[in-house]
KOLSE-215620 format. One record per residue (C-alpha): y, z, x negated. Coordinates in steps of 0.1 Angstrom, whole numbers, plus 5000, padded with zeros to 4 digits. Layout:
residues N
YZX ...
This chain:
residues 62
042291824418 044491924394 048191834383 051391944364 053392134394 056492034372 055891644376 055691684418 058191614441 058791944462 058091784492 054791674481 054292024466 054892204494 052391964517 049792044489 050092404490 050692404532 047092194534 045592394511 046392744525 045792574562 042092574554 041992954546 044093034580 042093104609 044592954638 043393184668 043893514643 047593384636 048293324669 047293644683 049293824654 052093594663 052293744701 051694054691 054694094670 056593934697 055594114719 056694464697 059694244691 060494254727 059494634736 061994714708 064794514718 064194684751 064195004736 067794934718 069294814742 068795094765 069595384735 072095634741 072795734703 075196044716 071796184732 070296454708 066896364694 063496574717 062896894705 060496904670 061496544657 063296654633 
């Protein structure tokens, strides 16, 4: 199919590109990604919250 994007409404764009790139998306892939980063989002959230920035860094980070 093919149109002028310039004569579409953007909803109607934005369905057409959303179904379009659905097709291409495997669901179970996303969805594992998805927890994934939340679940790094958590640990690090975690991680800041118990940071004690006074403390000196380990010995050979630098």
């Amino acid at each position: 199919m093919q149109r002028e994007v310039e004569a579409l409404e953007p909803a109607e764009l934005q369905r057409l590109v959303l179904a379009a790139v659905d097709l291409c998306v495997d669901q179970a892939v996303l969805t594992a990604r998805i927890v994934q980063k939340d679940r790094q989002r958590r640990r690090l959230e975690a991680f800041v919250d118990t940071w004690e920035p006074d403390r000196s860094p380990p010995a050979g980070s630098a």
